[in-house]
N, C-alpha and C positions, 0 to 999 in steps of 0.2 A: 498717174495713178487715179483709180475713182476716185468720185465724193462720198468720204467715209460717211457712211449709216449709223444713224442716231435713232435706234427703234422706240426712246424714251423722252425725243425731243416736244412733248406734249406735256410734260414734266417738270417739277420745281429741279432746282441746281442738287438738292440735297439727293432727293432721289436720280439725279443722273448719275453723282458723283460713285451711288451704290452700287448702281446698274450696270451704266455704258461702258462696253469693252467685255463683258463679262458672259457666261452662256457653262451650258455642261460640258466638261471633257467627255470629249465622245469614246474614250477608249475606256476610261473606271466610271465615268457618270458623277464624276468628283463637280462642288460647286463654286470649285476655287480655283481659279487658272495656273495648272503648272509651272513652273522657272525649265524652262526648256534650254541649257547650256551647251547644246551642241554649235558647234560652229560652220560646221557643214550640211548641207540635205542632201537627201537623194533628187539626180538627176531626172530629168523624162530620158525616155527611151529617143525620140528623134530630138535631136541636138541641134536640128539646121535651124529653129526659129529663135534659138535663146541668144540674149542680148546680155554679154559677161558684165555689162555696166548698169543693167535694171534692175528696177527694187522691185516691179512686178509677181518676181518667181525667187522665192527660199531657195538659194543655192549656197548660200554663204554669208556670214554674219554681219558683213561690211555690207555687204547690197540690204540687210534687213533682217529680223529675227521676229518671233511669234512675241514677244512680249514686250519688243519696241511697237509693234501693229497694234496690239490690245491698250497701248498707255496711249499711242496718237490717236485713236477713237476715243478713248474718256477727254484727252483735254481739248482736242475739236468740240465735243459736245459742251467742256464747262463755256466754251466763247461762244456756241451757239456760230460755228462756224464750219466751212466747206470740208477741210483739210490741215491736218496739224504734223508736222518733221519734228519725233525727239534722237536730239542728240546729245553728246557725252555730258556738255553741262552747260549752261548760259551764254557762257564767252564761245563755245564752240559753236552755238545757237546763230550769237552775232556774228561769229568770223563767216558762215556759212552764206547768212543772210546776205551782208557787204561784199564777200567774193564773188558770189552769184551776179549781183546785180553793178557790181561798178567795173567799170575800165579806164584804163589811161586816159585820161584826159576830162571825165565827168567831174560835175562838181558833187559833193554833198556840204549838207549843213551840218553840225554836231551841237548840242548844248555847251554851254560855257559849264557850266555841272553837271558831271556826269560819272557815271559807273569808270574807276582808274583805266580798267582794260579796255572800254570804249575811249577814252580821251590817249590812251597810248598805240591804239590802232590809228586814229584820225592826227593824231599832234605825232607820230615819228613815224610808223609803218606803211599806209598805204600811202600816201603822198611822198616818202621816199624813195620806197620800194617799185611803185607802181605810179606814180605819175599822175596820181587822183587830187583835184583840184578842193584840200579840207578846210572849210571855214568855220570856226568856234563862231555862236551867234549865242545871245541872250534869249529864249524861247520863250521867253516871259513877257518879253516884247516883240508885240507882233508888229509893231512897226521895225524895227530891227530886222524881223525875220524878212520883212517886204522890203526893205535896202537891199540884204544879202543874198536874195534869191536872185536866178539868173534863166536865160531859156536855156543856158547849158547845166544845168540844175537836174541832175538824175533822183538825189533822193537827199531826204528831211528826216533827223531821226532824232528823238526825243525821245526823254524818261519824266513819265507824272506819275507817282509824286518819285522826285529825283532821289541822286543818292552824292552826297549825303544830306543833304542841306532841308529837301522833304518838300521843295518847292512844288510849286504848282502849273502844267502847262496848258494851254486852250487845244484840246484833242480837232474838235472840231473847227477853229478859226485856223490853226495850220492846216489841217488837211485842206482843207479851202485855198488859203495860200499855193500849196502845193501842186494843187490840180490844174489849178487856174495857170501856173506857170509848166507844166508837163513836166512836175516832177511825183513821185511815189512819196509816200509818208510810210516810216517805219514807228515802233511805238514801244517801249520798253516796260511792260505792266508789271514788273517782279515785286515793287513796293506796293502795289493796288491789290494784286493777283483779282482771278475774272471773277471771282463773288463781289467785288466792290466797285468793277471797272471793266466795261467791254467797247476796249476802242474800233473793234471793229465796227460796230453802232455806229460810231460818233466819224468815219470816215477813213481811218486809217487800211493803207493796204495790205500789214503784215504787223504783227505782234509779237515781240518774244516775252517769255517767260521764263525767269531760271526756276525750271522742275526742283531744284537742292533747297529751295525757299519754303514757302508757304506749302507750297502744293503738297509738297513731298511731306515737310514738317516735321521730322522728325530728328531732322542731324545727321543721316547715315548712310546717306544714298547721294551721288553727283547727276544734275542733267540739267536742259535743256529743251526749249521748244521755239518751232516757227510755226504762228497758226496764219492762214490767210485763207479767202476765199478766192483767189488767183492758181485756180490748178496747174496750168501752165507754168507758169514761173515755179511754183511750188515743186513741179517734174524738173524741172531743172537743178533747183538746188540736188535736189537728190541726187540727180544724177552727176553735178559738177562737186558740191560740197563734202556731200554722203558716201557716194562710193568713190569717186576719184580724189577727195584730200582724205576721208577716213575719221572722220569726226564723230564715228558711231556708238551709240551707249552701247553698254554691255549688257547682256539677258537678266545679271544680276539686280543691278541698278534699274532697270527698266520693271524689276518684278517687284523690288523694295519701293518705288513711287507709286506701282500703280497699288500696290497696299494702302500707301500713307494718303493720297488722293480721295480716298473713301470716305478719313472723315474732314476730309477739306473746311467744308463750309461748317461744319460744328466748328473745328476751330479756329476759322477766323472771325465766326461772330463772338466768340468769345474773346480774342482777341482785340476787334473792333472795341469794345466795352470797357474792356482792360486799358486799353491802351490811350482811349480818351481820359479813362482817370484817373490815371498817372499823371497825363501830361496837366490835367487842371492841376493838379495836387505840385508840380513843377511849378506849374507859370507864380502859384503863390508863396513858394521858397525864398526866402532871404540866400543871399551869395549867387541867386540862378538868375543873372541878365536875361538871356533869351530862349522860347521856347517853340521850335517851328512843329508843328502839329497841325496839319489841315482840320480837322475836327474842333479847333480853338477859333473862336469869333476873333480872336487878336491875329492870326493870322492872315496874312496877304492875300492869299487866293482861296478864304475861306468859300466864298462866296461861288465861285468856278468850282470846289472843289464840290458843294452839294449840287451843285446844274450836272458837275458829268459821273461821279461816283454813286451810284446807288445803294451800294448795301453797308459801306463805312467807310473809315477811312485810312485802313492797312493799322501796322505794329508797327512801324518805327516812329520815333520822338528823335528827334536832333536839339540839343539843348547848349547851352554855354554857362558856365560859371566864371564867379571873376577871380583867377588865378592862374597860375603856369604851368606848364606842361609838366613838369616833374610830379605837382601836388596832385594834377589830374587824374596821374598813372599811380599814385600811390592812392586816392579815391576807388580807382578802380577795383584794385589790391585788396583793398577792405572788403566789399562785397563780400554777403555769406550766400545767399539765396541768389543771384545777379553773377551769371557768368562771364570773365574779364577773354572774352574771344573774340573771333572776326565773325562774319557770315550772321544771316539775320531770317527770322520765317522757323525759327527750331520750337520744338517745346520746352523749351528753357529758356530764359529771358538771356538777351547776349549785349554787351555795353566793351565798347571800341570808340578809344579816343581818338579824334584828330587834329594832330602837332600842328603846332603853327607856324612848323621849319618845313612843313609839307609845300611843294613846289605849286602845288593847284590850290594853294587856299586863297590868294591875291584874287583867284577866280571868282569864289567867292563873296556873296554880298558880308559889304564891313562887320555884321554883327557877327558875325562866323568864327572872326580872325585872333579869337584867345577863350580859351579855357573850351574847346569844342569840342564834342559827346555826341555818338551816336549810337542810339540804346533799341534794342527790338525787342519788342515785347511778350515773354511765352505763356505760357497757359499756369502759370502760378496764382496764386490767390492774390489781387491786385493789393490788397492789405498789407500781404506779406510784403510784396515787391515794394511800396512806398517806406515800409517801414526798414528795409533793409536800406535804403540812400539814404533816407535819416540818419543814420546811424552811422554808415560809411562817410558821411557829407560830416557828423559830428568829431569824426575820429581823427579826421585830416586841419581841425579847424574852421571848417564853412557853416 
């Protein structure tokens, strides 16, 4: 497939995010791009040149649809990149990504922290399944990362800031690593999203983003994205990922993101904002031990985090208090304004604890390992938000 055209790419992010992908419906002169749900198109008349497994030509929903095309032009333009594949949602993002690019016998590297679904693809699926050589590494140490690497080493694949824990990784000292040893670097920006983070700058070959987060924003929509300036390989997933496993979003979802995309960067600056001052307003809490927030000078990779983030430093807080699990989920319970759900990047603030009978928390750096909270931060009055933990922190005893 071309290199999607960015007619706005001389343009801040704000105005792309309004722009790109957008244009008049040529049949009403409407300024709004249609939800086109049909699942079929009309054929050409000569049949000999079509290829039943290309995303080139609208014949069918699985090879592609008009409102998957219009959402991968906006989010290629938000990375300021060649080429962007949305699919159903995040995880279909990555399975797409890893099946494309590994085989029997490759190694990859994984983070020792990582998104559940990525550490249960690399720790029981493809190394069982398929014979992929997976090594958990600390990303945080780049000396680790230069033990564990190999020349049989296909691909490095990292989340900054992680999830849950909010750590911090060196975008550009692994991609270095990587290169240097001929393998690809992948890079998982869903906690950054591209207003705050564009690893493709910093050297990474491929990026994903779950569309259902930030970008989308809204709570209502499921997706996924691979951006990379590697058009080749990018024709491939498509073709191996896209149309022959079938990982494809729906017209729907692909017309509810490229909505919520629009006011992307309003709300993650407001977010960005928000979300640092909570977390200052955390770090000073009695009962609250630890508060991982890249935006905090007390944090580890404060320092990493303003060299490769530009415009903030995402919506999630990862915190601990000192208590057990039980008191945690009854903390949660309380919340008035503070929704007790999974999933993070909504307009509504989202708080999910994580038990300490969880089989990945040994993973875990020690301070993680009792009373651990991972809070995302929504477009509420940050007033309000501090003052409802107060209050929920009061009612449980902390």
């Amino acid at each position: 497939m071309a290199e999607k055209e960015n007619r706005y790419s001389e343009y801040g992010i704000a105005t792309q995010a309004v722009h790109t992908g957008t244009a008049y419906d040529a049949e009403t002169g409407a300024i709004r791009r249609p939800l086109h749900m049909a699942n079929s198109f009309k054929l050409p008349d000569d049949l000999s040149q079509v290829n039943y497994s290309s995303t080139d030509l609208l014949m069918y929903a699985r090879n592609g649809n008009p409102n998957q095309h219009w959402l991968e032009e906006k989010v290629a333009a938000l990375h300021c990149a060649k080429d962007a594949i949305v699919l159903a949602s995040g995880v279909g993002a990555l399975h797409a990504l890893f099946w494309t690019l590994l085989s029997s016998g490759d190694r990859v590297l994984y983070p020792c922290v990582s998104y559940m679904a990525v550490y249960r693809m690399f720790h029981e699926l493809f190394n069982r399944k398929f014979g992929v050589d997976t090594v958990m590494v600390d990303m945080t140490d780049l000396d680790a990362v230069r033990r564990a690497i190999t020349p049989g080493t296909r691909l490095v694949h990292i989340e900054t800031p992680d999830n849950p824990t909010v750590g911090i990784t060196d975008i550009e000292a692994i991609a270095r690593i990587a290169h240097e040893n001929g393998a690809l670097l992948s890079v998982d920006n869903t906690f950054a999203s591209p207003l705050n983070q564009r690893p493709l700058d910093l050297g990474a070959d491929f990026v994903v983003e779950a569309l259902t987060k930030f970008i989308n924003g809204h709570g209502d929509a499921q997706g996924g994205a691979i951006i990379s300036n590697d058009l080749e390989t990018m024709d491939r997933i498509r073709y191996e990922a896209q149309v022959n496993v079938g990982s494809v979003i729906s017209p729907f979802n692909a017309w509810q993101i490229f909505r919520g995309s629009v006011t992307f960067p309003l709300r993650m600056e407001r977010i960005n904002q928000s979300t640092l001052q909570v977390a200052q307003w955390l770090e000073g809490r009695d009962h609250v031990t630890y508060v991982s927030y890249p935006g905090l000078e007390s944090h580890p990779g404060h320092a990493l985090a303003e060299k490769q983030m530009h415009g903030g430093y995402g919506g999630v807080i990862s915190f601990c208090v000192d208590t057990d699990d039980k008191t945690v989920e009854r903390f949660c319970a309380q919340l008035k304004v503070i929704s007790f759900a999974v999933s993070l990047g909504h307009d509504e603030s989202l708080i999910f604890p994580q038990p300490s009978y969880d089989e990945r928390i040994l993973l875990y750096p020690e301070v993680f390992r009792k009373g651990f909270i991972r809070f995302s931060i929504g477009l509420e009055e940050p007033e309000d938000i501090i003052r409802d933990l107060d209050q929920a922190l009061k009612a449980v005893g902390l």
